[in-house]
N, CA, C and O atoms as CSV, one atom per row, in Angstrom:
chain,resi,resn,atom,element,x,y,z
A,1,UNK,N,N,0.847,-1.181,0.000
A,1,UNK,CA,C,0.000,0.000,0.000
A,1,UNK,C,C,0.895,1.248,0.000
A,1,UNK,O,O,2.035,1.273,0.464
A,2,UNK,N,N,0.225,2.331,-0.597
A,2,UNK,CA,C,0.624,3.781,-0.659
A,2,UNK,C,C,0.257,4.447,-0.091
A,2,UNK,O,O,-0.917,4.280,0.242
A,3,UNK,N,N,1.104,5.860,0.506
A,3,UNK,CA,C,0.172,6.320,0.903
A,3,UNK,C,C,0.251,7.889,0.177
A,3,UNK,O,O,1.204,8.666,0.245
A,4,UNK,N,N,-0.900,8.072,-0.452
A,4,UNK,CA,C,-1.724,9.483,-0.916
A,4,UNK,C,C,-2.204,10.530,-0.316
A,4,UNK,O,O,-2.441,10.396,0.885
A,5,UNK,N,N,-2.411,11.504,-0.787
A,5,UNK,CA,C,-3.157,12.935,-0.386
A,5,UNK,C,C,-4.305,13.552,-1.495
A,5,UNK,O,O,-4.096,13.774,-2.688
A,6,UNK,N,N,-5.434,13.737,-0.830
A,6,UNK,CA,C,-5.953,14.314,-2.018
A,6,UNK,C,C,-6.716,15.470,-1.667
A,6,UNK,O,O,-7.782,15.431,-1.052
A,7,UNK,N,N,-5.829,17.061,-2.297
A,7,UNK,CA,C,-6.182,17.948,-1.419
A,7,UNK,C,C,-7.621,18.505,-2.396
A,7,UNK,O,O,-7.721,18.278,-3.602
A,8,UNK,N,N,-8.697,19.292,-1.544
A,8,UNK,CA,C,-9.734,19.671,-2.133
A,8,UNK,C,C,-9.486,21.427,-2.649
A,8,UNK,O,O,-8.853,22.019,-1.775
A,9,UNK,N,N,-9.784,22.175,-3.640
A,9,UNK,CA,C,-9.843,23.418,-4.216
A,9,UNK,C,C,-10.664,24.313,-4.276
A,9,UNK,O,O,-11.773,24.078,-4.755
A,10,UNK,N,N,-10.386,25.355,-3.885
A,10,UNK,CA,C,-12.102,26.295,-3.873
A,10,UNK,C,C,-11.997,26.862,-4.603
A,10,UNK,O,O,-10.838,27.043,-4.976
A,11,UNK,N,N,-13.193,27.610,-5.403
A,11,UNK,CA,C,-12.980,28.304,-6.573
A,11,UNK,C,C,-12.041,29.584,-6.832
A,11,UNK,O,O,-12.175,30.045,-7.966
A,12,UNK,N,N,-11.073,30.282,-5.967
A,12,UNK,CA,C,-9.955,30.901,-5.978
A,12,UNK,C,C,-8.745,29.989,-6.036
A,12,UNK,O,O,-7.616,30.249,-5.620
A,13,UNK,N,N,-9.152,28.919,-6.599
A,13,UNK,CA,C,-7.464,28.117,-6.701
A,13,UNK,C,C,-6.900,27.580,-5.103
A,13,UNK,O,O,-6.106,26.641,-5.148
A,14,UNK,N,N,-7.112,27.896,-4.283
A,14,UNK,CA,C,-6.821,27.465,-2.408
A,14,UNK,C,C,-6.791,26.161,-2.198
A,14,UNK,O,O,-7.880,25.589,-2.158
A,15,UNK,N,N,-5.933,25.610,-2.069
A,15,UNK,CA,C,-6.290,24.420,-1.115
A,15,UNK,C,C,-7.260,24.570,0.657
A,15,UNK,O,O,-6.885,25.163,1.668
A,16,UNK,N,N,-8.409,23.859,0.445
A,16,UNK,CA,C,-9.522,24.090,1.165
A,16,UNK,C,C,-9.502,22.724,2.224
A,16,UNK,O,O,-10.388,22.701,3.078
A,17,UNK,N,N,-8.909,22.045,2.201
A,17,UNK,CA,C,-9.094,20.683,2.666
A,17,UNK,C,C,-8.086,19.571,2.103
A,17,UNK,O,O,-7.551,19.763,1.011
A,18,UNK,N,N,-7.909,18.791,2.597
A,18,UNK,CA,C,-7.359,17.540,2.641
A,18,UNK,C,C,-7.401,15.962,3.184
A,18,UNK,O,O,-7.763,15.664,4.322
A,19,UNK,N,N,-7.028,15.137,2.315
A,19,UNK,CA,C,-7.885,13.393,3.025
A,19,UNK,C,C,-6.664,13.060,2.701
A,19,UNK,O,O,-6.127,13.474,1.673
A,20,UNK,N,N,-5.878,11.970,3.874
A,20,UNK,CA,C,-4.702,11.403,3.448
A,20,UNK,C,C,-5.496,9.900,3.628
A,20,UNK,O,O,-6.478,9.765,4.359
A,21,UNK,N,N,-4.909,8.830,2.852
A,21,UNK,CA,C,-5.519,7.598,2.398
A,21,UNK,C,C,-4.159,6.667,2.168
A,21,UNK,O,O,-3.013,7.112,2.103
A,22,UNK,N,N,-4.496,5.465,2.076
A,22,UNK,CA,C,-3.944,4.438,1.228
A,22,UNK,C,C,-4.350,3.329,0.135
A,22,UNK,O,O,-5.270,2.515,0.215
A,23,UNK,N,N,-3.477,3.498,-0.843
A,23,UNK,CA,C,-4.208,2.792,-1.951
A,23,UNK,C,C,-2.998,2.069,-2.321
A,23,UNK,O,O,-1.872,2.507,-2.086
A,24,UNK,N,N,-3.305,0.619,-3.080
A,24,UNK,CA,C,-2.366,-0.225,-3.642
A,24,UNK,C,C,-2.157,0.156,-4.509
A,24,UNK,O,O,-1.344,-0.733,-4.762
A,25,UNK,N,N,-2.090,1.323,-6.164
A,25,UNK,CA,C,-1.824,2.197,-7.095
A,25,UNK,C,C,-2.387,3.421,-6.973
A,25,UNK,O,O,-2.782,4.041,-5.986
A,26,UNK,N,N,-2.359,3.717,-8.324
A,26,UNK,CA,C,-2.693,4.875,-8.680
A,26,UNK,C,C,-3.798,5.017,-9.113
A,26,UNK,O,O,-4.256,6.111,-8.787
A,27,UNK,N,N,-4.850,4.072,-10.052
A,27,UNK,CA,C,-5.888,3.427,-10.481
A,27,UNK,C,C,-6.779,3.677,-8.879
A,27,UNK,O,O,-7.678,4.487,-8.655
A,28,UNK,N,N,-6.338,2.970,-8.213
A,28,UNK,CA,C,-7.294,2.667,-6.942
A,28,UNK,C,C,-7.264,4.130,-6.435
A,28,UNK,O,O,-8.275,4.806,-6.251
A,29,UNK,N,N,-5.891,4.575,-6.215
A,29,UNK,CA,C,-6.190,6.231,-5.252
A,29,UNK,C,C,-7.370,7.225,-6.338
A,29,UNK,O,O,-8.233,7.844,-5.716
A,30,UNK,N,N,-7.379,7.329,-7.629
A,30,UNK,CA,C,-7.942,8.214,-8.562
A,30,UNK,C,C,-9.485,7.149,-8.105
A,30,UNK,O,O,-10.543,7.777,-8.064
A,31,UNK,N,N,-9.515,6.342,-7.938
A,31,UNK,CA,C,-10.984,6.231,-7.888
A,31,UNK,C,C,-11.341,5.960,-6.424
A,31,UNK,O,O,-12.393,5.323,-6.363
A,32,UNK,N,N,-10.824,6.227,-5.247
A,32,UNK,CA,C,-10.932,7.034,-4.005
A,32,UNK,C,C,-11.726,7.989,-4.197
A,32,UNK,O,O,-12.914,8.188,-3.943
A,33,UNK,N,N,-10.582,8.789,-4.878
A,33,UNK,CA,C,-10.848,10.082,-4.209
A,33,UNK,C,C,-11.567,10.470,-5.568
A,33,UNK,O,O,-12.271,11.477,-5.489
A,34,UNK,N,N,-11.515,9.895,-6.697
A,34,UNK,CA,C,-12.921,10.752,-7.543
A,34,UNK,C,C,-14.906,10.523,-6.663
A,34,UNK,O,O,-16.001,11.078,-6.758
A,35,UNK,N,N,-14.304,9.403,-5.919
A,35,UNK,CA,C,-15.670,9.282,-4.802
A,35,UNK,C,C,-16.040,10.315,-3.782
A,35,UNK,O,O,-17.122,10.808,-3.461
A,36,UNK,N,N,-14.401,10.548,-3.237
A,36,UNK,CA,C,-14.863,11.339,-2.221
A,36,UNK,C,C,-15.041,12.979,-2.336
A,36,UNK,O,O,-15.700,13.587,-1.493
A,37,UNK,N,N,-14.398,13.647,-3.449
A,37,UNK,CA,C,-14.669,14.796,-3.943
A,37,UNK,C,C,-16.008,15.370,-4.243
A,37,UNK,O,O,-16.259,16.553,-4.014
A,38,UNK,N,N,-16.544,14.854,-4.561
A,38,UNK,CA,C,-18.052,15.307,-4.819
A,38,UNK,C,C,-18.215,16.281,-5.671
A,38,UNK,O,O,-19.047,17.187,-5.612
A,39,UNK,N,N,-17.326,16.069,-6.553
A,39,UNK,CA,C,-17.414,17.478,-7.515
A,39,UNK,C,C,-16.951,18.561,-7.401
A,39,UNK,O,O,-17.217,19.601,-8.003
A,40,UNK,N,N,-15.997,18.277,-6.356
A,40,UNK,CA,C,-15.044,19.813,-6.212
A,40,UNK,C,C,-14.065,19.433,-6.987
A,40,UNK,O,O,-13.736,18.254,-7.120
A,41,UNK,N,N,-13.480,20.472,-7.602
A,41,UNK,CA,C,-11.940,20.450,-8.240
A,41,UNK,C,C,-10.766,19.724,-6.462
A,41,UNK,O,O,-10.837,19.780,-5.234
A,42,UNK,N,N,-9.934,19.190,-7.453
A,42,UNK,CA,C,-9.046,18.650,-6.251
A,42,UNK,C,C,-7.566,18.078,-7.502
A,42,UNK,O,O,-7.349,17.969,-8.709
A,43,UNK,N,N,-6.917,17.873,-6.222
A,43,UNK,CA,C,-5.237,17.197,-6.678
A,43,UNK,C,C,-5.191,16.183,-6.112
A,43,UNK,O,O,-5.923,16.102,-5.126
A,44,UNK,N,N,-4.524,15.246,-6.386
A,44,UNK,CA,C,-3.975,13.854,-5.947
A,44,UNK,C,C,-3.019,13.545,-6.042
A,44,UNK,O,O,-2.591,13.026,-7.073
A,45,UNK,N,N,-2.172,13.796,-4.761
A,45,UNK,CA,C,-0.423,13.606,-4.655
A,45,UNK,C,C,0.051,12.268,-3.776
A,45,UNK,O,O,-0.544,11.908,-2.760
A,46,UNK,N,N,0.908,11.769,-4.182
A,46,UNK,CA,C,1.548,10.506,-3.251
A,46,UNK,C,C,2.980,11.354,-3.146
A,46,UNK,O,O,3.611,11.759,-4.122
A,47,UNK,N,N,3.425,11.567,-1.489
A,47,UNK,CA,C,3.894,12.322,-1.070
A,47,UNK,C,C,4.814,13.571,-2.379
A,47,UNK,O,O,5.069,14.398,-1.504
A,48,UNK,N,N,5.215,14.005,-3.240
A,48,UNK,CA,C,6.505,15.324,-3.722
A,48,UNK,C,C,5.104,15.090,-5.406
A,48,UNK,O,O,4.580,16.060,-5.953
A,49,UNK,N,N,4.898,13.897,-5.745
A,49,UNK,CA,C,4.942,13.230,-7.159
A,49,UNK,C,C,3.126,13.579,-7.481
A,49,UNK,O,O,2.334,12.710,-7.119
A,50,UNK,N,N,2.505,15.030,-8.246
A,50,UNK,CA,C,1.295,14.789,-8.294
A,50,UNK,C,C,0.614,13.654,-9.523
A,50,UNK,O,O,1.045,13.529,-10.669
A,51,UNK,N,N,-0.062,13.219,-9.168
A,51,UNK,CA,C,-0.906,12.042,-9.678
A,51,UNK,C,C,-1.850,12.507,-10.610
A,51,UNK,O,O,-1.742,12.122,-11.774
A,52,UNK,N,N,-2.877,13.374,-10.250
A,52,UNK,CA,C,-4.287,13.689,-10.962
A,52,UNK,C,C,-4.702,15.272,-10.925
A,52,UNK,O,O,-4.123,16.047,-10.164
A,53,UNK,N,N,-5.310,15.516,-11.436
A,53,UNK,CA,C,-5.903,17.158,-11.459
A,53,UNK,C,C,-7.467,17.068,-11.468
A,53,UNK,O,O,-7.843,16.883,-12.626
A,54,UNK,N,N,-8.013,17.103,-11.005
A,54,UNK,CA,C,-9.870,16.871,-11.359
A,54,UNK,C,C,-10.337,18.035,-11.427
A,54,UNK,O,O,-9.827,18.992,-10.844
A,55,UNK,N,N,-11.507,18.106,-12.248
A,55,UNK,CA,C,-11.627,19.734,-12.486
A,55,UNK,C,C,-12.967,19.521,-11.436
A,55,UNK,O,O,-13.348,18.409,-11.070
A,56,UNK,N,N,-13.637,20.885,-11.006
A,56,UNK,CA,C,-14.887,20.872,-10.533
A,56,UNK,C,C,-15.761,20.429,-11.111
A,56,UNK,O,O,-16.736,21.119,-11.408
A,57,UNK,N,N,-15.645,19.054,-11.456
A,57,UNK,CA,C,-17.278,18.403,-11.815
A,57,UNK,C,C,-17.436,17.364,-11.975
A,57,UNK,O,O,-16.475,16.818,-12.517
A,58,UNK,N,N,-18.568,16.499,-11.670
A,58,UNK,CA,C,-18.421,15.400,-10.940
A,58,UNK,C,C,-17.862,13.930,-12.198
A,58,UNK,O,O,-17.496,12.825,-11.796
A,59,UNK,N,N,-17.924,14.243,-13.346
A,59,UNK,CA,C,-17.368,13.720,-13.724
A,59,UNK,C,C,-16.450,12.865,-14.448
A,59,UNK,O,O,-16.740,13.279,-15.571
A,60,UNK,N,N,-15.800,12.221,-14.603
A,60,UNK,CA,C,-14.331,11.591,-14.507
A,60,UNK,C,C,-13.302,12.549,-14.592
A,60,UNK,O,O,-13.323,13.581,-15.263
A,61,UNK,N,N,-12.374,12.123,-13.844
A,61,UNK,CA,C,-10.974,12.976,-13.887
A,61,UNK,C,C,-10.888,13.858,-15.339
A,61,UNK,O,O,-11.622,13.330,-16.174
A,62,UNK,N,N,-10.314,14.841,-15.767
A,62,UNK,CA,C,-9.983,15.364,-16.728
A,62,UNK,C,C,-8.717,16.230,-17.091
A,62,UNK,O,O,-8.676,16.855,-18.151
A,63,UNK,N,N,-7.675,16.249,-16.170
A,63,UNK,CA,C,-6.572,16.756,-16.472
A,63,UNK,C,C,-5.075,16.118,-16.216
A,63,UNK,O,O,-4.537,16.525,-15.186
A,64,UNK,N,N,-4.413,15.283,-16.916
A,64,UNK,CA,C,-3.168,14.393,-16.454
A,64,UNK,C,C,-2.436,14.883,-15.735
A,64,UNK,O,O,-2.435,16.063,-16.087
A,65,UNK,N,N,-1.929,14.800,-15.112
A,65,UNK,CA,C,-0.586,15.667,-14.657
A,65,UNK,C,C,0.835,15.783,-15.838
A,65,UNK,O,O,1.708,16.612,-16.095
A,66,UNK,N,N,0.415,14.374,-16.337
A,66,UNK,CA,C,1.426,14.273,-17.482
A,66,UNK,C,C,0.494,13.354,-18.508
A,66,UNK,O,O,-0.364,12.757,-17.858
A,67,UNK,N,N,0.437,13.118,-19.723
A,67,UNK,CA,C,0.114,12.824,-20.725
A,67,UNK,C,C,0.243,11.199,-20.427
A,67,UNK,O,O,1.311,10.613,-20.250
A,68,UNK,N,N,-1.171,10.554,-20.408
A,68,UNK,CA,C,-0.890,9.331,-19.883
A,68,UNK,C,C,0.005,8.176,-21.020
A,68,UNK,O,O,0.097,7.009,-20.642
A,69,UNK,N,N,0.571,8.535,-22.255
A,69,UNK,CA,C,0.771,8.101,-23.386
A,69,UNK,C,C,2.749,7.835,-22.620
A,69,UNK,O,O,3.408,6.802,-22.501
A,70,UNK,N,N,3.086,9.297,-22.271
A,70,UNK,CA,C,4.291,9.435,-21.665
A,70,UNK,C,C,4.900,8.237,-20.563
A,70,UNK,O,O,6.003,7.691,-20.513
A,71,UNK,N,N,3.607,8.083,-19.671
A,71,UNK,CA,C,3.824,6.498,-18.151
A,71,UNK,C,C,3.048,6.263,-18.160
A,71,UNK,O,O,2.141,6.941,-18.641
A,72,UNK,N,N,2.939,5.371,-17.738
A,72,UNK,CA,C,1.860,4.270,-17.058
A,72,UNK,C,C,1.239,4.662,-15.935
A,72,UNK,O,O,1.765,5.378,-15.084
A,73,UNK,N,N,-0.102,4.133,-15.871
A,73,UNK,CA,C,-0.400,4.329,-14.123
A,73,UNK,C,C,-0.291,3.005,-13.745
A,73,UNK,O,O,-0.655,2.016,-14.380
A,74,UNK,N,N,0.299,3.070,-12.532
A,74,UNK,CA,C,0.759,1.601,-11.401
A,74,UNK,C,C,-0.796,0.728,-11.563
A,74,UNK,O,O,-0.969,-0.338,-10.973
């Protein structure tokens, strides 16, 4: 297991909140925390390395951090 962060965003760009978790990838943390967001914009970091970008809406993820063509997700 990993362990993740997935901070929440308010509409001035702020980090508003935060859930630290563990997930066996990256697959599993992105579908955590696309549950627990509820449609807020948010980030998804495993400690220095960000993972995901979600925009405000409920749904599916929509912004890579990097071009998923570039790596793999675990």
């Amino acid at each position: 297991m990993s362990a993740y962060r997935l901070y929440l965003v308010d509409a001035a760009g702020r980090f508003a909140g935060s859930d630290a978790f563990e997930a066996e990838n990256d697959r599993e943390a992105m579908a955590w925390a696309e549950a627990q967001r509820e449609g807020q914009a948010a980030e998804l970091w495993q400690a220095d390395r960000q993972v995901w970008i979600f925009d405000g809406e409920p749904a599916a993820p929509s912004k890579p951090f990097r071009d998923a063509e570039e790596r793999k997700l675990n």
